[in-house]
N, C-alpha and C positions, 0 to 999 in steps of 0.2 A: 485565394492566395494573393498577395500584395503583389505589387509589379516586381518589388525589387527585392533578392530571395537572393542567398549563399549557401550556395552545398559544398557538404562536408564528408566526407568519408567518416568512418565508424571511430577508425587511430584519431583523425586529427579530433574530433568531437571530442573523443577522451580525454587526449591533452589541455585542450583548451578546458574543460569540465576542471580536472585535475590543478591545472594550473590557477586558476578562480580560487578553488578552496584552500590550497597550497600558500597565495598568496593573501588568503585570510586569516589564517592562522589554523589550521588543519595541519595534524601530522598528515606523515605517509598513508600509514596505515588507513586514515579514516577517509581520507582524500581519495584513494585508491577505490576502497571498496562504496563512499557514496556516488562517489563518478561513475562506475560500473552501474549501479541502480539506477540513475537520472536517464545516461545513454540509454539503459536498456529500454524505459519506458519511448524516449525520443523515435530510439531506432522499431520499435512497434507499435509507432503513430498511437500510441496512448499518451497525447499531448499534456494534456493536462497533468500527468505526472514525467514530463521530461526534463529538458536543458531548463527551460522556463524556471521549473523550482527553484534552480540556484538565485533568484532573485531575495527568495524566501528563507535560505539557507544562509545566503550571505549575510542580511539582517539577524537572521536571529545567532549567526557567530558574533556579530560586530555588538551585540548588546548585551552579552558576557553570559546570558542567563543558558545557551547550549554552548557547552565545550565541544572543544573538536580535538583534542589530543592528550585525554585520557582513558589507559586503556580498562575493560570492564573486566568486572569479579567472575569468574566460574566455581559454583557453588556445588558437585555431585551430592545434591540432597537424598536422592533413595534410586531405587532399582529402575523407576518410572517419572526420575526428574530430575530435572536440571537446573539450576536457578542462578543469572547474569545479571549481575548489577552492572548497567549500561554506564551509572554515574552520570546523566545529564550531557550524554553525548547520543548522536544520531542513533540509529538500532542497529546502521549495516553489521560495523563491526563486530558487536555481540551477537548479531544471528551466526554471521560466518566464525566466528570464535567456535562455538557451539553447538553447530550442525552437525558435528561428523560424532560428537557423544549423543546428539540426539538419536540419529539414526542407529548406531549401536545399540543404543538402550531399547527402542524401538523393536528390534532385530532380535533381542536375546528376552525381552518380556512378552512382547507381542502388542502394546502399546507404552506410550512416554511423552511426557507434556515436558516443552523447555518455556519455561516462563522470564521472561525479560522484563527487570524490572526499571523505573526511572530513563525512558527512554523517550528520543522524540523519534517518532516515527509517519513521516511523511509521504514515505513514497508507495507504489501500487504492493498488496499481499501474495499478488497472484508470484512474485518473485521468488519470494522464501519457500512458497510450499511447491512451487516448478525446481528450485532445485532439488527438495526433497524429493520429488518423483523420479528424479532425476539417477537418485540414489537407492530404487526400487520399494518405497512406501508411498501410501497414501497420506495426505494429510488436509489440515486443516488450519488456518489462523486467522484473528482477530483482533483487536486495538480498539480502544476510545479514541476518542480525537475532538479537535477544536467543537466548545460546544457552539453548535448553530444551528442545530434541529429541535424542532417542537414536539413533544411527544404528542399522538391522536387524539384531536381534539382540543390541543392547549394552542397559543398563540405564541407565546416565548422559546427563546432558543433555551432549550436545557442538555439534550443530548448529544454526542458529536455524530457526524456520518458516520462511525462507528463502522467501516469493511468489515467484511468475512468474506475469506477465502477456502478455497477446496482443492487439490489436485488428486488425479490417479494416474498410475504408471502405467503404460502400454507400451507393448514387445514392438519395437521395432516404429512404433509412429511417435509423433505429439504426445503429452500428456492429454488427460480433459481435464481440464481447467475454467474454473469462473472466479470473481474475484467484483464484488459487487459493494459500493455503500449502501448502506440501512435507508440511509437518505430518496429521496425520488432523484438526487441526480447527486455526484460527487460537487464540493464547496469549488475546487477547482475550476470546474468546467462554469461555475457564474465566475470565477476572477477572471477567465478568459473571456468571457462572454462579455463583459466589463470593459473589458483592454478594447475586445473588436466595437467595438458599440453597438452589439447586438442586445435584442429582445429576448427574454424568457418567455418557454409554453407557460401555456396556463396550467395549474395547480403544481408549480413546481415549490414556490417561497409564497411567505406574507411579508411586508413590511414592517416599521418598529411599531407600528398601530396594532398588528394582526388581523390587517386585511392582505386579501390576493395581490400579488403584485408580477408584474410583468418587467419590472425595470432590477437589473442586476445587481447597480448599486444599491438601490433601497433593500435588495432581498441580504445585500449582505448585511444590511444593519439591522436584519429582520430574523426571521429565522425561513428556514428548507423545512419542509416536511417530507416525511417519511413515503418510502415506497409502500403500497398496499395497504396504507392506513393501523388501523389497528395491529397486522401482522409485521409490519414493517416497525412500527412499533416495539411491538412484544419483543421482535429480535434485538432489536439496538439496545433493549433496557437487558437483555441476557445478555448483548457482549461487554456492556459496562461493570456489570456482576462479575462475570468470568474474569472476565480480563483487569477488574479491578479491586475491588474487596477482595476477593478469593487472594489475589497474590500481595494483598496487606498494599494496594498502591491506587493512585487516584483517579475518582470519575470526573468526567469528562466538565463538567456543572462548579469543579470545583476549582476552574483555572479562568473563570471569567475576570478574576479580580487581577490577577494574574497578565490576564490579554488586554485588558483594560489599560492598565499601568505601562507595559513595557512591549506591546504587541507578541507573546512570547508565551503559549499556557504553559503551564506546570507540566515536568516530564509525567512522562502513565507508563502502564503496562502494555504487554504484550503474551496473548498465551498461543503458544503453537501444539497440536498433537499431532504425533505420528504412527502411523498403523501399521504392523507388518504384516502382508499378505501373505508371507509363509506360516508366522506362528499362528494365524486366525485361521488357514485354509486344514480342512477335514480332510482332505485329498492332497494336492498341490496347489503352489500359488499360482503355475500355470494354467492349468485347469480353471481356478478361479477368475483368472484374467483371462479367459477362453469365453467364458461363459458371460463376463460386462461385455465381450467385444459385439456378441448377441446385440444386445439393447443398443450399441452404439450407432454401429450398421444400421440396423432399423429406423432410427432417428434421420440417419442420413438416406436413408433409401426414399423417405416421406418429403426428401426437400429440405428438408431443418437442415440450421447451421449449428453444428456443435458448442457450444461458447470456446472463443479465443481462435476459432480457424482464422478471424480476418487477422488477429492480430501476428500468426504465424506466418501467412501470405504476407502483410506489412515487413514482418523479420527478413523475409528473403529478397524482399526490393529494397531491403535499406543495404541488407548485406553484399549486394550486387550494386547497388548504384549510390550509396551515401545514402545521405537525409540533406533536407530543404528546410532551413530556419528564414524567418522575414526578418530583411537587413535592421529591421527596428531592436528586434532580439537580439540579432548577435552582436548587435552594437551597444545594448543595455549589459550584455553578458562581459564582453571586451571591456567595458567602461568596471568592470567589476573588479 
């Protein structure tokens, strides 16, 4: 941590968040609910999708290509969907437009996909489908993104880190939650890595050569390679599918010229599903959540950390003592 650090409490973080995109040119509405997302990652030391972003948000308001204050389409396409023209503004909005016909639809078919179309979507997934858990479903979501991954075997950025995320609802605890890029590591965590003037492991990126490279900046002008190689792989090219041709919107390969030109790719898709535990349960959904709590237990019984405990531990010492930004941030953020 830098010598010199300013903490903040959760209110004042929001305001300052709020107030940045506010005085970008952000309605309420969208200021509101991306400032909610940013904080939220900040206040669960998931750095790399925190306050930081707004650097990246600010630019890509100030260069006309994402709006920030207009609002998206709600489309009730069928029993099992939903479809939101974002219109070239961030995704919060349109998710939270749409969550609560997700869930409903969810609720009464037994599953339902909300598809979000023409959105830029930057921040962690694990958000959207923790509040759907939140809302008694399981769920699932996806997105292309900035292309800077090589597919297995190739040397060129073609794919974006591509996230997927998962949640399940549990009586009385956390969700389980994971929320992972395709990539071997998130693009963020080198821009940071960059900023501190740190080193990259080995087989994280190659250079613009496609060779191995240890140095952050070359890897961004390079490409990240995938987690687990060919499997890691195979996933990112199905979430660009799903998430992209399927809802008639664009892969990730196809905003380079785009990022090139105005530092800004092309909006994409987003596909979320949501599962209801009671229409899929042959018994009850209690029961059925009786019976994951089994496997959970035993994971933790063996030592294993569930995915997302540290980041709930993180939740409760921010919400108890603030968050810590280095005075170089909140002075890049204030300057904003």
């Amino acid at each position: 941590m830098e010598s010199s650090t300013v903490r903040l409490n959760l209110d004042e973080l929001d305001r300052l968040t709020c107030d940045v995109l506010l005085r970008n040119g952000m309605s309420q509405s969208h200021a509101t609910a991306v400032a909610k997302s940013l904080v939220a990652g900040q206040r669960d030391e998931c750095h790399s999708h925190g306050v930081y972003r707004l650097l990246t948000c600010v630019n890509a308001l100030r260069s006309g290509k994402v709006l920030g204050n207009t609002e998206p389409d709600i489309v009730d396409v069928a029993p099992g969907l939903v479809r939101v023209d974002a219109k070239s503004t961030f995704a919060q909005v349109a998710f939270e437009k749409a969550a609560a016909l997700l869930v409903r639809k969810a609720k009464e078919s037994g599953i339902a996909a909300l598809a979000i179309n023409h959105c830029y979507h930057f921040s962690a997934l694990w958000q959207e489908v923790e509040h759907l858990a939140g809302h008694g479903v399981a769920a699932m979501a996806m997105t292309p993104a900035h292309p800077c991954v090589a597919p297995a075997g190739g040397t060129k950025p073609l794919l974006g880190n591509n996230p997927f995320a998962f949640a399940w609802p549990r009586q009385g605890k956390n969700p389980f939650v994971f929320d992972f890029a395709t990539s071997v590591v998130a693009r963020g965590e080198v821009e940071l890595a960059r900023k501190k003037g740190e080193s990259l492991p080995d087989g994280w990126a190659l250079d613009e050569s496609g060779r191995p490279t240890s140095d952050p900046a070359k890897a961004l002008e390079g490409a990240l390679l995938t987690f687990g190689s060919h499997k890691g792989s195979a996933l990112s090219v199905m979430i660009e599918l799903l998430a992209g041709p399927l809802l008639s919107d664009s892969m990730s390969f196809e905003s380079l010229q785009s990022y090139a030109e105005t530092g800004v790719p092309l909006p994409r898709g987003e596909l979320i599903l949501a599962f209801s535990l009671e229409r899929f349960a042959v018994g009850t959904a209690r029961e059925n959540q009786e019976h994951a709590e089994l496997l959970l237990d035993k994971i933790v019984e063996q030592g294993a950390r569930l995915p997302s405990q540290r980041r709930f531990a993180a939740r409760a010492r921010s919400i108890a003592d603030g968050v810590v930004l280095s005075e170089s941030l909140y002075n890049e953020i204030r300057a904003l």
